[in-house]
LUMGU-74811 format. One line per 4 residues: for each residue x negated, y, z negated of C-alpha. Coordinates in pm, 1 decimal. Layout:
N
X,Y,Z  ...
***
This chain:
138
-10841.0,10705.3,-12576.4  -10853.8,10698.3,-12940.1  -11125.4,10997.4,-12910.2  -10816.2,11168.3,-12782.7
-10560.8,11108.1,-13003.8  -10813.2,11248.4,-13293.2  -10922.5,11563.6,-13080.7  -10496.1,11626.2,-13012.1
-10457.6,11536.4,-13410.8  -10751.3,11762.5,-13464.0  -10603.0,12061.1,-13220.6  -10227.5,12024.4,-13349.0
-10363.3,12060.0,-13704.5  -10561.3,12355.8,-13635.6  -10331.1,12530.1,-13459.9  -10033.5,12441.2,-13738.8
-10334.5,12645.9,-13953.8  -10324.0,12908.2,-13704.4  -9943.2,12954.7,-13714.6  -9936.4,12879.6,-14081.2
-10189.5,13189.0,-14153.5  -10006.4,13449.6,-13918.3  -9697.0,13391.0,-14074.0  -9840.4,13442.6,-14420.3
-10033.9,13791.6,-14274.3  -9681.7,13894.3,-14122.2  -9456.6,13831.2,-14502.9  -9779.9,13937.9,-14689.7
-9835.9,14291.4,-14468.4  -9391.8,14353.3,-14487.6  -9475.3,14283.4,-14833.5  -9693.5,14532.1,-14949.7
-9548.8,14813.4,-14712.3  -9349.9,15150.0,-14842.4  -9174.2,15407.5,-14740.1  -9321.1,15725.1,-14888.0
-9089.5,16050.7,-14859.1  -9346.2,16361.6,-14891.0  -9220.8,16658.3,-15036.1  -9340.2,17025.9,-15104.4
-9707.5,17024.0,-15015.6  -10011.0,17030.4,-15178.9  -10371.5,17090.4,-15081.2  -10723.8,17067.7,-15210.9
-10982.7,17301.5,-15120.4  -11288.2,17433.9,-15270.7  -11222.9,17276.4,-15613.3  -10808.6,17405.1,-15631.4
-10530.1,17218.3,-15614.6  -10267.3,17383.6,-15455.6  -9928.0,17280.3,-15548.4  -9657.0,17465.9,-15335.5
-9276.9,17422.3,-15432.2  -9030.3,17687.8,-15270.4  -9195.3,17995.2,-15300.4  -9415.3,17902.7,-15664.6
-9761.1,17860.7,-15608.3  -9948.5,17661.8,-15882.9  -10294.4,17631.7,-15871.6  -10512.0,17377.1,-16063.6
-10878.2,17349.8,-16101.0  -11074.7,17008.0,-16188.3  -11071.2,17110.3,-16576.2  -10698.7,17125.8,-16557.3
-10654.9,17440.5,-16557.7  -10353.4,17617.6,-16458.8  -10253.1,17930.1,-16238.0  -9943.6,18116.5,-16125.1
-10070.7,18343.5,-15912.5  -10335.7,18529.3,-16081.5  -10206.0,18419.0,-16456.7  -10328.2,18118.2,-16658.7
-10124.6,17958.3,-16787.0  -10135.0,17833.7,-17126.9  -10117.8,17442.9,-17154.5  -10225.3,17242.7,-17485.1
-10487.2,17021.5,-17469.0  -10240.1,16665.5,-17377.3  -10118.3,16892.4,-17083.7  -10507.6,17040.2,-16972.0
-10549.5,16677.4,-16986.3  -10300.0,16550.6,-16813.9  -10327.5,16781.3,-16522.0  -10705.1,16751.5,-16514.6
-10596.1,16357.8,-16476.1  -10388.7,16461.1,-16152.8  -10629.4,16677.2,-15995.2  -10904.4,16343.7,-16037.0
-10615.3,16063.0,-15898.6  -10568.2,16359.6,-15583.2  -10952.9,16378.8,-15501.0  -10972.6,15996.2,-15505.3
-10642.4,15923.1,-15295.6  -10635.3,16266.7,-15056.2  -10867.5,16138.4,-14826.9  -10806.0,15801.0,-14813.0
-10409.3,15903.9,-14706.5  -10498.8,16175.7,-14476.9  -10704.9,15937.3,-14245.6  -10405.5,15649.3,-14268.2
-10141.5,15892.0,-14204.3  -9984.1,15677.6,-13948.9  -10036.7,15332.6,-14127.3  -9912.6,15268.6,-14469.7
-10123.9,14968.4,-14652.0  -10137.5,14815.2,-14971.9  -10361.1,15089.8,-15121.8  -10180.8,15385.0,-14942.2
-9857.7,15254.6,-15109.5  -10088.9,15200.8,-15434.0  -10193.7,15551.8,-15459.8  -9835.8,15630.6,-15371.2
-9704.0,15463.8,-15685.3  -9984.0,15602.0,-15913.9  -9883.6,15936.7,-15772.5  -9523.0,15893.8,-15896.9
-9676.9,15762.8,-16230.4  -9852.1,16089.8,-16288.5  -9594.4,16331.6,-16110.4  -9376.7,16201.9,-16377.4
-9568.6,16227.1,-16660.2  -9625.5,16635.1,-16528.0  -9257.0,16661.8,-16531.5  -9180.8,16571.4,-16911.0
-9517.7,16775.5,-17033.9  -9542.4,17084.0,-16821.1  -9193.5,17275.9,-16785.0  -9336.3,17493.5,-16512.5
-9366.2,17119.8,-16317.6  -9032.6,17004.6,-16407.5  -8907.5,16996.4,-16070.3  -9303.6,16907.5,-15895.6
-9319.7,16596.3,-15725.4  -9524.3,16527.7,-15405.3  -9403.7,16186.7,-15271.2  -9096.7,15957.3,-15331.3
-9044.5,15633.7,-15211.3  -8740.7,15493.3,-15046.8
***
């Protein structure tokens, strides 16, 4: 008998665990979730960015380099830089958000918010970007 009433102490405790550790998985995962809105689009391929907005075509290279169409474009070095800085933070999270398209985690909404971070920083030092942005969140 009093093997019993440790082995139903034992199993109430565990599960209380049990139930104690979903809960904190369920807040923790509505936690971390966003809602991304994607807008214009944007590819990489072969070394170029794409940006697409409307009917402008940008395209930058790794060096942060800039095209419209055929034409450089001439950026000082804080905006090569910056845009160079982009095209790195899109090769690291491209793939990684193209194969959890349907599930947003932690790092999708990570590289999310470091895409805004950038996007932004694009907007106040590259007029030809004023109006670029890939992603908002809700």
């Amino acid at each position: 008998m009093l093997m019993n009433k440790g082995f139903h102490g034992l199993t109430t405790s565990i599960f209380g665990t049990i139930v104690a550790m979903f809960s904190f998985f369920t807040v923790s995962a509505h936690a971390v979730e966003c809602e991304p809105q994607w807008h214009n689009s944007l590819s990489l391929n072969e070394g170029r960015l794409t940006l697409v907005q409307g009917k402008q075509e940008f395209i930058v290279d790794a060096k942060g380099r800039m095209f419209f169409d055929v034409h450089k474009v001439a950026l000082s070095p804080k905006q090569t830089q910056l845009l160079s800085d982009y095209y790195e933070l899109l090769d690291n999270d491209l793939p990684y958000l193209l194969s959890h398209s349907q599930r947003i985690d932690k790092q999708v909404c990570d590289f999310v918010s470091l895409r805004i971070e950038q996007e932004q920083r694009l907007q106040d030092a590259i007029p030809a970007l004023k109006n670029w942005r890939s992603v908002t969140l809700n």
